[in-house]
C-alpha atoms as a printed R data frame, in Angstrom:
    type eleno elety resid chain resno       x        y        z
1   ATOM     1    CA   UNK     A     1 -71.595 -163.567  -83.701
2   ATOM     2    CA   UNK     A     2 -70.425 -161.382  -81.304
3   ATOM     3    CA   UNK     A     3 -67.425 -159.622  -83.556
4   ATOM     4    CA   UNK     A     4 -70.600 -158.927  -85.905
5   ATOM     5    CA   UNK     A     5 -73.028 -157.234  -82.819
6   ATOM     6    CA   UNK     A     6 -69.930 -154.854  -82.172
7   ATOM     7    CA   UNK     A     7 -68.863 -154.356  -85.437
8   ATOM     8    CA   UNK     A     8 -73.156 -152.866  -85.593
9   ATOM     9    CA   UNK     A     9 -72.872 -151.192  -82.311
10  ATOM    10    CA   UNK     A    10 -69.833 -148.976  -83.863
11  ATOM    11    CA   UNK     A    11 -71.303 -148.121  -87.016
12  ATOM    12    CA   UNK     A    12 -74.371 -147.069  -84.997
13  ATOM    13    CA   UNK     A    13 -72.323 -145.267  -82.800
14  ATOM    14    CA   UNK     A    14 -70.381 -143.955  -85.852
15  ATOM    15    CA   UNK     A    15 -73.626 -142.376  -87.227
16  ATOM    16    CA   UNK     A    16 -74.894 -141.103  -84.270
17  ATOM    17    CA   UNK     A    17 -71.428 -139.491  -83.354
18  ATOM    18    CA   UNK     A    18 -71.428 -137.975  -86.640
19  ATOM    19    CA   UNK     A    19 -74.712 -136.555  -87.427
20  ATOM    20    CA   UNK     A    20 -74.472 -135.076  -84.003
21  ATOM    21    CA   UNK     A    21 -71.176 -133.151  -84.851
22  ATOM    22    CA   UNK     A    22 -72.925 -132.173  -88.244
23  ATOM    23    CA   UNK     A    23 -75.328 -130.543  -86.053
24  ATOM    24    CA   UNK     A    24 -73.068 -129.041  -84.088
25  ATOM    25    CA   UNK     A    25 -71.049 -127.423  -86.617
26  ATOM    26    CA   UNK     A    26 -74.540 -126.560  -88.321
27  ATOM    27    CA   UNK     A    27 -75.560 -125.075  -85.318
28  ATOM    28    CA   UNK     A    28 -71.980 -122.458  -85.023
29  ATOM    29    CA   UNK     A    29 -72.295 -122.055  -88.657
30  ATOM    30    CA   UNK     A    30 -74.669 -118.934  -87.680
31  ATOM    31    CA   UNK     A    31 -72.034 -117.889  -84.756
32  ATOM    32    CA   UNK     A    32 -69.478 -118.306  -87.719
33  ATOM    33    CA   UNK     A    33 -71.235 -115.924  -89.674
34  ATOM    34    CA   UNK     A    34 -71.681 -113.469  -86.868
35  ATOM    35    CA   UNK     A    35 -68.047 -113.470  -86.113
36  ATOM    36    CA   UNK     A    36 -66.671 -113.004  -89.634
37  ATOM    37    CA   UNK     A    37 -69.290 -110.008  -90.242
38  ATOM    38    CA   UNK     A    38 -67.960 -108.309  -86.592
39  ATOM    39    CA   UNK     A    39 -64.107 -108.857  -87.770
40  ATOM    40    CA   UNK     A    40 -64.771 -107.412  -91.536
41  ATOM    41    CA   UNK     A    41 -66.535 -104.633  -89.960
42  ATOM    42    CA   UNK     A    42 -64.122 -103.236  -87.771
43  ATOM    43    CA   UNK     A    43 -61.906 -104.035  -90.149
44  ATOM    44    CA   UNK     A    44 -63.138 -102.162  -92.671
45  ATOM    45    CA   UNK     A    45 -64.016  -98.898  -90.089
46  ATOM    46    CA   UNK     A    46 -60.714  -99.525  -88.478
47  ATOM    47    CA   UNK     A    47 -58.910  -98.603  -91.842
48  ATOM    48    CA   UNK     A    48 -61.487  -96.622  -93.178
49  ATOM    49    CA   UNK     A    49 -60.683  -92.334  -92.202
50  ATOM    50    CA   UNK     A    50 -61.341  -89.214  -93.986
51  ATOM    51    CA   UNK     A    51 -59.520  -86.121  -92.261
52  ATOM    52    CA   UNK     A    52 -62.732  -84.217  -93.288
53  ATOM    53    CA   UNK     A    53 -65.150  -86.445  -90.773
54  ATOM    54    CA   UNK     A    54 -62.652  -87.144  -87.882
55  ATOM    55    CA   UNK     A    55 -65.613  -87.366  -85.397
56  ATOM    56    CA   UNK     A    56 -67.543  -90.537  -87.134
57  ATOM    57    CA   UNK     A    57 -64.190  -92.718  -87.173
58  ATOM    58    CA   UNK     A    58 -64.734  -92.778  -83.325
59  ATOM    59    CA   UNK     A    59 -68.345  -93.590  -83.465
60  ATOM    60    CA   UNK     A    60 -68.076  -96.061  -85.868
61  ATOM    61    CA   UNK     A    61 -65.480  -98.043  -83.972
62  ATOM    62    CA   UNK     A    62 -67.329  -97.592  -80.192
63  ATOM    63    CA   UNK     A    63 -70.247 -100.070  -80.654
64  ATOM    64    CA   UNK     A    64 -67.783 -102.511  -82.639
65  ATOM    65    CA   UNK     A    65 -65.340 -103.265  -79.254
66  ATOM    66    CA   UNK     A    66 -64.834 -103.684  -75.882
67  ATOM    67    CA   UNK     A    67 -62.634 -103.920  -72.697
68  ATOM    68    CA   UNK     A    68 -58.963 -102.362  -73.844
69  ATOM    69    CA   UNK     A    69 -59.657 -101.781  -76.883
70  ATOM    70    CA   UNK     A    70 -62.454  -99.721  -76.630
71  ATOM    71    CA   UNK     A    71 -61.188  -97.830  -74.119
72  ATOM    72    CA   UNK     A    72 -58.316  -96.624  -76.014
73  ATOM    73    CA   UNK     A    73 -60.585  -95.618  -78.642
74  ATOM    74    CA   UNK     A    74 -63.055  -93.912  -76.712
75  ATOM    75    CA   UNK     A    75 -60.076  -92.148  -75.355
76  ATOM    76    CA   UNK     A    76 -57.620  -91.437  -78.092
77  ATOM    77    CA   UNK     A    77 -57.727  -88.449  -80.623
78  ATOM    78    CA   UNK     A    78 -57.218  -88.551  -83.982
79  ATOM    79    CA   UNK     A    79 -53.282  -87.655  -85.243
80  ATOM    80    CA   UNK     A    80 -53.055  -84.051  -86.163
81  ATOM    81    CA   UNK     A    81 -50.142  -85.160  -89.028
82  ATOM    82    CA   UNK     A    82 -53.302  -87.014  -90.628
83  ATOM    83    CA   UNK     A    83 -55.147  -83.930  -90.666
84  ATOM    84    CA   UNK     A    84 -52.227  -81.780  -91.799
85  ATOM    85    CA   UNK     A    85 -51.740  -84.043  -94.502
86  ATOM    86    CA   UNK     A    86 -55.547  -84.388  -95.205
87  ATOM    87    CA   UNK     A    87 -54.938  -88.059  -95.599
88  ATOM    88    CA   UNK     A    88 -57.915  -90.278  -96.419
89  ATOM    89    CA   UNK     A    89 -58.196  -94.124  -96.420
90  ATOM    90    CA   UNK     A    90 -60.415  -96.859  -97.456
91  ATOM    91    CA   UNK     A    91 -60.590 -100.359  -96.905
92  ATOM    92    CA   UNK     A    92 -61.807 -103.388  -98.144
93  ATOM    93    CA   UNK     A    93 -61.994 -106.781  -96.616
94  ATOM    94    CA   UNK     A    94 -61.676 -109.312  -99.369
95  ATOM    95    CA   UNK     A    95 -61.116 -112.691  -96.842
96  ATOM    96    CA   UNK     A    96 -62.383 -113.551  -93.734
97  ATOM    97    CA   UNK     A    97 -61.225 -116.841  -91.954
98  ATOM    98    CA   UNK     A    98 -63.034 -117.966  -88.615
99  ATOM    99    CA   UNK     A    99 -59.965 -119.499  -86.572
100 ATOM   100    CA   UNK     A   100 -61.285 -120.590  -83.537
101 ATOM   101    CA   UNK     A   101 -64.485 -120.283  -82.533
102 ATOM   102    CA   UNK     A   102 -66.343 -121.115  -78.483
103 ATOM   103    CA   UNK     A   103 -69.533 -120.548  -77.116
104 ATOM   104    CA   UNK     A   104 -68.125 -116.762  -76.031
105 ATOM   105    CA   UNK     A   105 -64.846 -116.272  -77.790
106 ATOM   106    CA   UNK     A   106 -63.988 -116.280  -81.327
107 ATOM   107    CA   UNK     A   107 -60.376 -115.431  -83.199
108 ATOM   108    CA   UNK     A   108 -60.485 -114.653  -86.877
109 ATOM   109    CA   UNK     A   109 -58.015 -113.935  -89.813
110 ATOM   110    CA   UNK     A   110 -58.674 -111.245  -92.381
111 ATOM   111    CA   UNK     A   111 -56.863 -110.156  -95.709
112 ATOM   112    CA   UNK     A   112 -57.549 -106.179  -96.401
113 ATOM   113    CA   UNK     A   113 -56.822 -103.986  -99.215
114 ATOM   114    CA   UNK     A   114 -56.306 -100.393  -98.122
115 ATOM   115    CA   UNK     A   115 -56.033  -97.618 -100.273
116 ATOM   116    CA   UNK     A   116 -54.658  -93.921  -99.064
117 ATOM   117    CA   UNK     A   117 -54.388  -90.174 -100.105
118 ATOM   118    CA   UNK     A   118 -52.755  -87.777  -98.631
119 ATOM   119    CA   UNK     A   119 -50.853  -84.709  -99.235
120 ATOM   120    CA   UNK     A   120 -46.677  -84.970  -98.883
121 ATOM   121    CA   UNK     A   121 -45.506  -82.640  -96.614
122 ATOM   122    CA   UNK     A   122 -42.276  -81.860  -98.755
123 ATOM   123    CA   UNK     A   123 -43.716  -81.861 -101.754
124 ATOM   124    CA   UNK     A   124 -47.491  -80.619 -101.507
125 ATOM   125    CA   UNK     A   125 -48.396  -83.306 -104.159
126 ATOM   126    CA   UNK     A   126 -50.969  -85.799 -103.664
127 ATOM   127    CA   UNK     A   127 -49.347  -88.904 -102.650
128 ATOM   128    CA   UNK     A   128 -50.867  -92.555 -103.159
129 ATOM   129    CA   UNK     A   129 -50.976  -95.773 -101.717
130 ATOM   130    CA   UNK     A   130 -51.941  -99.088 -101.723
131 ATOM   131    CA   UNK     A   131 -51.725 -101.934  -99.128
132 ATOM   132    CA   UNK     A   132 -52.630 -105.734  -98.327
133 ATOM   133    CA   UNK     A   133 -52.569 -106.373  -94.642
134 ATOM   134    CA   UNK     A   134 -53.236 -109.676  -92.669
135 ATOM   135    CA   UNK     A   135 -54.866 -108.932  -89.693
136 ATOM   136    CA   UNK     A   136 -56.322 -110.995  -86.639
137 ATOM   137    CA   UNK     A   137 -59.230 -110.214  -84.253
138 ATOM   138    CA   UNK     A   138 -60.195 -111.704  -80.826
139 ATOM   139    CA   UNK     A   139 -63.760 -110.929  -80.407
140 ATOM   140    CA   UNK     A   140 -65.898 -111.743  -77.589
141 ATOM   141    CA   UNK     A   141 -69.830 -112.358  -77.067
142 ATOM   142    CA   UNK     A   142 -71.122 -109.702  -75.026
143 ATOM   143    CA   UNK     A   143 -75.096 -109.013  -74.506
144 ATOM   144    CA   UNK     A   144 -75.300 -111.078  -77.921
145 ATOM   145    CA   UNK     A   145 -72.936 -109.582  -80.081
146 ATOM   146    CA   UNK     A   146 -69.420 -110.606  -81.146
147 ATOM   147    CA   UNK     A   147 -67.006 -107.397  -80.119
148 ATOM   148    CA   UNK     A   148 -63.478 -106.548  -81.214
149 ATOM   149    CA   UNK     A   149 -61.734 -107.262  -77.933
150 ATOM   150    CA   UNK     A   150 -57.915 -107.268  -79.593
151 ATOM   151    CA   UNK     A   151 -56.537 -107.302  -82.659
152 ATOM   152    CA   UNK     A   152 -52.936 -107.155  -84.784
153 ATOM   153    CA   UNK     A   153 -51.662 -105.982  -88.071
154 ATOM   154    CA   UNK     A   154 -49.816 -109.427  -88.955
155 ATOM   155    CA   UNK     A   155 -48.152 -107.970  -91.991
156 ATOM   156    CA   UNK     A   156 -48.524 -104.932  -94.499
157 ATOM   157    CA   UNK     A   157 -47.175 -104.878  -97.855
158 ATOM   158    CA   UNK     A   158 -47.277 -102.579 -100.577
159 ATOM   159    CA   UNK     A   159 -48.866 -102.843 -103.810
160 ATOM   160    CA   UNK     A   160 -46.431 -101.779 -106.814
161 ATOM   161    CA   UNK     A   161 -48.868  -99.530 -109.106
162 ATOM   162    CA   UNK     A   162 -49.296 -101.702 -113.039
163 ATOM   163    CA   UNK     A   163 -49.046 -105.201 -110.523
164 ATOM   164    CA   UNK     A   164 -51.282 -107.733 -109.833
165 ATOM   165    CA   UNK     A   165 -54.303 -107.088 -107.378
């Protein structure tokens, strides 16, 4: 009788245990979604410049980070070769993978496709290009919103023209 009263006591625990993680993981699902939309927006104005609007790259990226990152932003100036070259770029997050995720600090994965123009110096001919990268974002919670606080280009590779997308 007594195998049988603890076998029920685990079960109930069992449940309990379990629809309280379900509501758990219910409950980040909304801090998941936050997270992935910060990441695939910086991602997207990271890699996103047009040598004719060099002002709004800045701006765009400001309110999306913080601490280092932001600082070097808010600081840096945009590449006069980029400008020479009149080189444009566009990206496109296509996958967004939540990694880790706390009450304050989040890491996520992202696949982007990023296509570029620019003019070759030699040449003068329009040049183009285009890339998958794998990049990864540590974001932080700050006054409620999930900020860019590092990230890394993981990997870059080139897309042959005719190939597969």
């Amino acid at each position: 009788m007594a195998v049988v009263g603890l076998a029920g006591l685990l079960l109930v625990m069992a449940l309990v245990s379990g629809w309280q993680g379900t509501t758990r993981l219910t409950g980040r699902g909304d801090d998941t979604a936050a997270v992935e939309e910060a990441a695939r927006s910086f991602v997207e104005a990271y890699g996103t410049f047009d040598f004719r609007d060099q002002e709004s790259y800045r701006q765009r990226l400001l309110p999306l980070t913080t601490g280092p990152v932001r600082e070097a932003i808010a600081s840096s100036q945009v590449d006069p070769v980029a400008v020479s070259q009149q080189r444009t770029m566009t990206t496109r997050v296509v996958a967004v993978q939540v990694t880790a995720l706390s009450q304050d600090q989040a890491t996520a994965l992202l696949t982007a496709e990023q296509a570029s123009r620019g003019v070759d110096p030699a040449s003068g001919r329009l040049v183009e290009e285009k890339v998958v990268q794998q990049v990864a974002c540590r974001l932080v919670r700050e006054g409620g919103l999930w900020l860019v606080a590092e990230f890394r280009l993981l990997s870059q590779e080139r897309q042959v023209p005719g190939g597969q997308d």
